[in-house]
VMD Tcl script that draws the C-alpha trace (Angstrom):
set ca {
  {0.00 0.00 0.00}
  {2.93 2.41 1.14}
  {4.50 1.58 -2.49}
  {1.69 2.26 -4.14}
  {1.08 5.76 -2.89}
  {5.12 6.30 -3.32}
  {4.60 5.37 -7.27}
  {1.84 7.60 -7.57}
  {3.59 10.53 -5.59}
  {6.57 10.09 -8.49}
  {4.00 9.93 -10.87}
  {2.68 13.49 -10.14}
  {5.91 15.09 -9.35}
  {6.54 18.48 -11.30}
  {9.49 20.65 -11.60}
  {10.91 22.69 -9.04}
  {11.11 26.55 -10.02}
  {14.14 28.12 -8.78}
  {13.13 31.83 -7.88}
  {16.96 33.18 -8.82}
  {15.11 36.14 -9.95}
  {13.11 36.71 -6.80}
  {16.01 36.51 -4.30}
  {17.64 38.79 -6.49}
  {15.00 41.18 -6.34}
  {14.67 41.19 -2.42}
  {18.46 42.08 -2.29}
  {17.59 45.04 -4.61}
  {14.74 45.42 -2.19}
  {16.99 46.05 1.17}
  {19.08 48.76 -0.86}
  {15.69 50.56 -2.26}
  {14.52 50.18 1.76}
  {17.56 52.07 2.68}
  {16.99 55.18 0.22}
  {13.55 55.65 -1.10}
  {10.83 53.93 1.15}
  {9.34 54.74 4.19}
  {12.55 53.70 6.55}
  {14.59 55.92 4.71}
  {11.93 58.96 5.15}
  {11.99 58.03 8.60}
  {15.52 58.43 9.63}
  {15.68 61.63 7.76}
  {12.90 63.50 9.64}
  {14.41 62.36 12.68}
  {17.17 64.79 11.71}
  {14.75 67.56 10.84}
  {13.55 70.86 12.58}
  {9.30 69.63 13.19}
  {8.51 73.19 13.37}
  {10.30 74.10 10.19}
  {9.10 71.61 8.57}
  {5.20 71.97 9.41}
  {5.63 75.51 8.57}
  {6.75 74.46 4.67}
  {3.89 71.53 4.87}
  {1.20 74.42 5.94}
  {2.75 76.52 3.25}
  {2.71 74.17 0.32}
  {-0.59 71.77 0.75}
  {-3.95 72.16 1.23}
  {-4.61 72.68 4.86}
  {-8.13 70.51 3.85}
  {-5.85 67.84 2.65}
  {-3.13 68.00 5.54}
  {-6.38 67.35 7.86}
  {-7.56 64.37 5.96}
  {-4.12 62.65 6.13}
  {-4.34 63.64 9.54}
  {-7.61 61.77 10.17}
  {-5.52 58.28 9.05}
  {-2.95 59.57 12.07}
  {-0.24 60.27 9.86}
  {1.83 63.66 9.77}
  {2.06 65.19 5.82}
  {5.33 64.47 4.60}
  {4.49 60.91 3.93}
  {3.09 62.03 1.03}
  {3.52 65.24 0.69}
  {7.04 66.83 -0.58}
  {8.79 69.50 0.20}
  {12.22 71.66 -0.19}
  {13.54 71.11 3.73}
  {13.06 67.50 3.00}
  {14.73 67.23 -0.35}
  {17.49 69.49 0.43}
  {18.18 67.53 3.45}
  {18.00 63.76 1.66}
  {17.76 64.31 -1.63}
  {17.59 60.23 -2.27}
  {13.89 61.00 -1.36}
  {12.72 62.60 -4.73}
  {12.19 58.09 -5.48}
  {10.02 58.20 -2.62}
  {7.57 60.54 -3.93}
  {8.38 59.51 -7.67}
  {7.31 56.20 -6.63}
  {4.47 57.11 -4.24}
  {2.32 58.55 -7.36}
  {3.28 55.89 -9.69}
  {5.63 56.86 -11.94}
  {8.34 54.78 -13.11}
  {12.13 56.12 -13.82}
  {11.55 56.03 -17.23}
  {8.19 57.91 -16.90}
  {9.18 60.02 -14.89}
  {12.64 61.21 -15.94}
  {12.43 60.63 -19.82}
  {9.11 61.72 -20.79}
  {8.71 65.54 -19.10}
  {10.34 68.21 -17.62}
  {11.81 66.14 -14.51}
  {14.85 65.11 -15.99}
  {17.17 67.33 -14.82}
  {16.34 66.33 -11.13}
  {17.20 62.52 -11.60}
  {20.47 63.57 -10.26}
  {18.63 63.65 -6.73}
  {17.56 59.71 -6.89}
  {20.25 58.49 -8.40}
  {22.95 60.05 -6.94}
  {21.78 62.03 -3.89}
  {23.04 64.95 -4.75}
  {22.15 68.81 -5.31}
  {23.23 71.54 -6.94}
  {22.82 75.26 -5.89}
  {20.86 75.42 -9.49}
  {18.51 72.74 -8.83}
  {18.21 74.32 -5.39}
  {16.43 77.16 -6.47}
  {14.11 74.63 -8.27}
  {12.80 72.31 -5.61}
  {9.62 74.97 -4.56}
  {7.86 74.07 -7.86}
  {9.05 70.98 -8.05}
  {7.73 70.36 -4.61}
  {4.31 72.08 -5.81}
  {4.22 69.78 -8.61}
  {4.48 66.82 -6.54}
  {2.32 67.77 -3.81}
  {-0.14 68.52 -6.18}
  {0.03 64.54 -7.45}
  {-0.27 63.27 -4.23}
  {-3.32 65.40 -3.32}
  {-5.49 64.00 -6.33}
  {-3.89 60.68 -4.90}
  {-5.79 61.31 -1.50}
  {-8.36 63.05 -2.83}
  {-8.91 59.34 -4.77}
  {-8.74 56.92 -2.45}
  {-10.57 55.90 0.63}
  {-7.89 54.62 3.14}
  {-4.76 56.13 3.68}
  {-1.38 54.17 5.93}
  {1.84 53.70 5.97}
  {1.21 49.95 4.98}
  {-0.79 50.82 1.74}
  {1.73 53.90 0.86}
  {4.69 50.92 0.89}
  {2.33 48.75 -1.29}
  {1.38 51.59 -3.84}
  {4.88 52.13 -4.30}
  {5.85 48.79 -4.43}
  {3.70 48.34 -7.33}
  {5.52 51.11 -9.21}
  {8.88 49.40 -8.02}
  {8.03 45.80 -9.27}
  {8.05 46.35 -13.08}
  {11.30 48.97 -12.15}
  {13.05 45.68 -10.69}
  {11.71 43.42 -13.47}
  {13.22 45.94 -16.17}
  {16.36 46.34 -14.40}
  {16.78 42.36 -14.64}
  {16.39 42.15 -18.18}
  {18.74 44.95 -18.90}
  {21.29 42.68 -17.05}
  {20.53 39.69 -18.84}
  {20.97 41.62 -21.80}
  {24.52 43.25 -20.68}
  {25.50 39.33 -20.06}
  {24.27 37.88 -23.13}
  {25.92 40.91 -24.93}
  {29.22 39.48 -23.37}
  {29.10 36.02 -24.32}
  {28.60 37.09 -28.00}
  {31.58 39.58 -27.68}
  {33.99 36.79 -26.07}
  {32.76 34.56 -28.91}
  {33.36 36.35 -32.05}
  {36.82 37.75 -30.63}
  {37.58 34.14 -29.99}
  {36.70 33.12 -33.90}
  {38.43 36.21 -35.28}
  {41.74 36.18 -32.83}
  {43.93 35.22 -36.16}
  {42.87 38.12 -37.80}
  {42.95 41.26 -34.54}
  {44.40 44.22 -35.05}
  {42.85 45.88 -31.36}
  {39.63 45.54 -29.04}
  {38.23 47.54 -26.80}
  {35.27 46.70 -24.27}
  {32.85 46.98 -27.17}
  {34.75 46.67 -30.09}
  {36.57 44.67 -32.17}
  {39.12 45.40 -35.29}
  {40.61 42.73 -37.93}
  {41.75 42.93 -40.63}
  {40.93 40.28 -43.58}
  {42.01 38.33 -45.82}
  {41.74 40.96 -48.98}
  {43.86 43.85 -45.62}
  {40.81 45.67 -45.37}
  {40.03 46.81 -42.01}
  {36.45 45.26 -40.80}
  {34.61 46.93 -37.33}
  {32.61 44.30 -35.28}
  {30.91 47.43 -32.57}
  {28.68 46.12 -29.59}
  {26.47 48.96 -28.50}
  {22.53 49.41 -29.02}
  {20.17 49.51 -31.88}
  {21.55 47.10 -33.39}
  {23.26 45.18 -30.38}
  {26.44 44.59 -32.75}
  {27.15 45.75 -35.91}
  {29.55 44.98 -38.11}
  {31.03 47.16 -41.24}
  {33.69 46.74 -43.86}
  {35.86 49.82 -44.42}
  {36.70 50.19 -47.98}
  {38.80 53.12 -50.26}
  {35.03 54.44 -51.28}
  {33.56 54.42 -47.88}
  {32.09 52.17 -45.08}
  {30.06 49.09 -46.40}
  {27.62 47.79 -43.61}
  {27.41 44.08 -43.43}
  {25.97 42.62 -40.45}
  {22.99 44.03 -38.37}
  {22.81 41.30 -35.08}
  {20.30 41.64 -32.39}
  {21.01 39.39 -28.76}
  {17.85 38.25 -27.33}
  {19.39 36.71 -24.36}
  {15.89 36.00 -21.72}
  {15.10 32.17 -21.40}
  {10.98 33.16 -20.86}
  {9.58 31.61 -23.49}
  {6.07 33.47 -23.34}
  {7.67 37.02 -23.80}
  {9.39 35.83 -27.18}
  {6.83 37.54 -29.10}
  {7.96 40.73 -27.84}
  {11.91 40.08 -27.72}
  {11.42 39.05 -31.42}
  {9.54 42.06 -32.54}
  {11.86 44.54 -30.99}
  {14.78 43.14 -32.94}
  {12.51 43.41 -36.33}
  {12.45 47.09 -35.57}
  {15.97 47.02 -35.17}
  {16.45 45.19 -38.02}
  {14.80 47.44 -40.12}
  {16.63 50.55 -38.62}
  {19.32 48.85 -39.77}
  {18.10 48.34 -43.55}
  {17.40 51.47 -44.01}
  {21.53 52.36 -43.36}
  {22.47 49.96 -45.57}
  {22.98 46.27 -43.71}
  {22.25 43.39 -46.42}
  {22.59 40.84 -43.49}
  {20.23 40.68 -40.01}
  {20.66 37.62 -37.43}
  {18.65 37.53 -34.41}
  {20.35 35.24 -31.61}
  {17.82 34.35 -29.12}
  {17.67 31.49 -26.12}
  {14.71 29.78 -26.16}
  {13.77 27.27 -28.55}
  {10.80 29.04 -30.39}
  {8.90 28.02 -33.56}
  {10.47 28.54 -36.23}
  {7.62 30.14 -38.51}
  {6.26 31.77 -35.57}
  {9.97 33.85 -34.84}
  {10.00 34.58 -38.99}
  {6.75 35.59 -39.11}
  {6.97 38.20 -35.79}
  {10.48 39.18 -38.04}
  {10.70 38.08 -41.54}
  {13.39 40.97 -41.84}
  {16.15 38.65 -39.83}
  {17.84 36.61 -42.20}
  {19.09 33.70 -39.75}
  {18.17 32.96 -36.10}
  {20.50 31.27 -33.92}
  {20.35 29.66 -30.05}
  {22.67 31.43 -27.71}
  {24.03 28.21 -26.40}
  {24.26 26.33 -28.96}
  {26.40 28.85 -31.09}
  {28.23 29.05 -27.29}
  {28.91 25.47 -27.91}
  {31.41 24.30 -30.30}
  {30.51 20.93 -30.84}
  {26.89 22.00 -32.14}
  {26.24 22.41 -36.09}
  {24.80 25.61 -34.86}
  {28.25 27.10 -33.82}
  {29.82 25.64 -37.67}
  {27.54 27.60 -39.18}
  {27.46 30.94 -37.46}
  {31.26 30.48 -37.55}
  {31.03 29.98 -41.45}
  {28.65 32.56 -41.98}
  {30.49 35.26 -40.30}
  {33.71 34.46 -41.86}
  {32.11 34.34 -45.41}
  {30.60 37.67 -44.61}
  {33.72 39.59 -43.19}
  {36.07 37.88 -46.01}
  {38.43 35.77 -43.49}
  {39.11 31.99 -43.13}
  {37.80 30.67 -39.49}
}
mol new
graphics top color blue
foreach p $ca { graphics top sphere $p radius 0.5 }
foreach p [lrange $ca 0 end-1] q [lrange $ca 1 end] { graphics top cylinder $p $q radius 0.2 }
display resetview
């Protein structure tokens, strides 16, 4: 009977997830603690003057609103900003960035905020963003009124999850980047590898041979394409290679990783590249990736171009030599 019900557990057993990303992300999470949620707010007005620092509240919110965060027995600069605060902890600009629910991106790429992301990221101030802080301190207190002016319930414990929420997809995007930045890597160790008979110099990003007919080709690792590689000849730079790294193993999000590279691609087209591979890691259908980019001339697997015993390797070796005119 006891075998029986051992058989069947075996029977039913599923993989194990590891959740590498999530204990990543709760690191991350003890540093963003430290700087831009409620603990670091915390410590800071601990430093601060109280009656200064009412006197700026009661100067730059509503006194209606000040009462009904009040009511919830919390003081105002939870959520509302102001100079004395940012002057004395400037880190705290992603508190309030993240309290109304704007992402970096948002926040810093698409308006006039930019020029303060100095604050978040760096913690610092400069005598002419000084003068600055009283509007954008109205700005943001302005936010986070409509914010209470919204909502029924106000606490610390729902301000940390509202900004949470803004901090997840933050986190999420901050991962891929990395994964990106790593795949980017193996592909550069790779193709200086294949080309090492023919280097002239390398940098952190790029690469210089020369080939077989002593013209100089460029293999470049930056963004948009992720590495591009040109022939320089007497009449001018001839683009040949237009590559895109798709490094994330989620299968369900290929759709997307796919399509961004067939606008890349076709960036790329339009300054002359003849030639557009798209190396991604998951093992997707074939028709399915050409049909998201029919621009991309070959797809290849990260790891099996990684591995030189694969057919997969031969022929991105083979390709790439054909293309750049040296024998690999």
């Amino acid at each position: 009977m006891a075998m029986t019900a051992r058989r069947s557990d075996k029977q039913r057993a599923l993989p194990v997830v590891e959740p590498n990303l999530q204990i990543s992300f709760y690191f991350r999470l003890q540093e963003i603690r430290e700087l831009y949620l409620h603990k670091a707010l915390k410590d800071t007005i601990k430093t601060l003057d109280i009656a200064r620092l009412d006197r700026q509240l009661s100067m730059y919110v509503e006194p209606g609103r000040l009462k009904q965060v009040a009511s919830f027995g919390l003081r105002g600069e939870v959520l509302f900003p102001v100079p004395y605060i940012l002057e004395t902890n400037p880190f705290l600009l992603g508190y309030y960035r993240l309290l109304i629910g704007m992402s970096q991106k948002e926040f810093y790429s698409k308006g006039p905020f930019g020029r303060f992301k100095r604050l978040e990221e760096r913690g610092t101030l400069t005598d002419s963003l000084k003068t600055e802080l009283p509007a954008l301190c109205a700005s943001l207190t302005k936010s986070a009124e409509l914010l209470v002016e919204n909502i029924d319930e106000i606490s610390i414990s729902i301000i940390h999850d509202l900004q949470l929420l803004t901090l997840g997809p933050q986190l999420r995007g901050g991962a891929n980047t990395k994964i990106g930045q790593e795949s980017s890597k193996e592909v550069f160790v790779l193709i200086k590898q294949l080309v090492s008979p023919y280097l002239k110099e390398a940098t952190e990003r790029t690469i210089l041979i020369e080939n077989d007919s002593r013209r100089k080709v460029l293999i470049e690792f930056f963004s948009d394409p992720d590495v591009r590689i040109t022939e320089k000849l007497q009449s001018g730079i001839r683009p040949l290679v237009s590559m895109e790294i798709k490094g994330g193993r989620d299968v369900s999000n290929i759709h997307n990783r796919v399509g961004e590279a067939e606008k890349s691609h076709q960036k790329a087209r339009n300054r002359g590249f003849f030639e557009f591979w798209t190396i991604i890691r998951v093992d997707a259908n074939a028709e399915m990736v050409k049909r998201e980019s029919p621009t991309t001339s070959h797809f290849f697997h990260l790891d099996r171009i990684m591995d030189v015993t694969t057919q997969e390797h031969a022929q991105f070796r083979d390709l790439l030599g054909s293309l750049m005119g040296i024998r690999i």
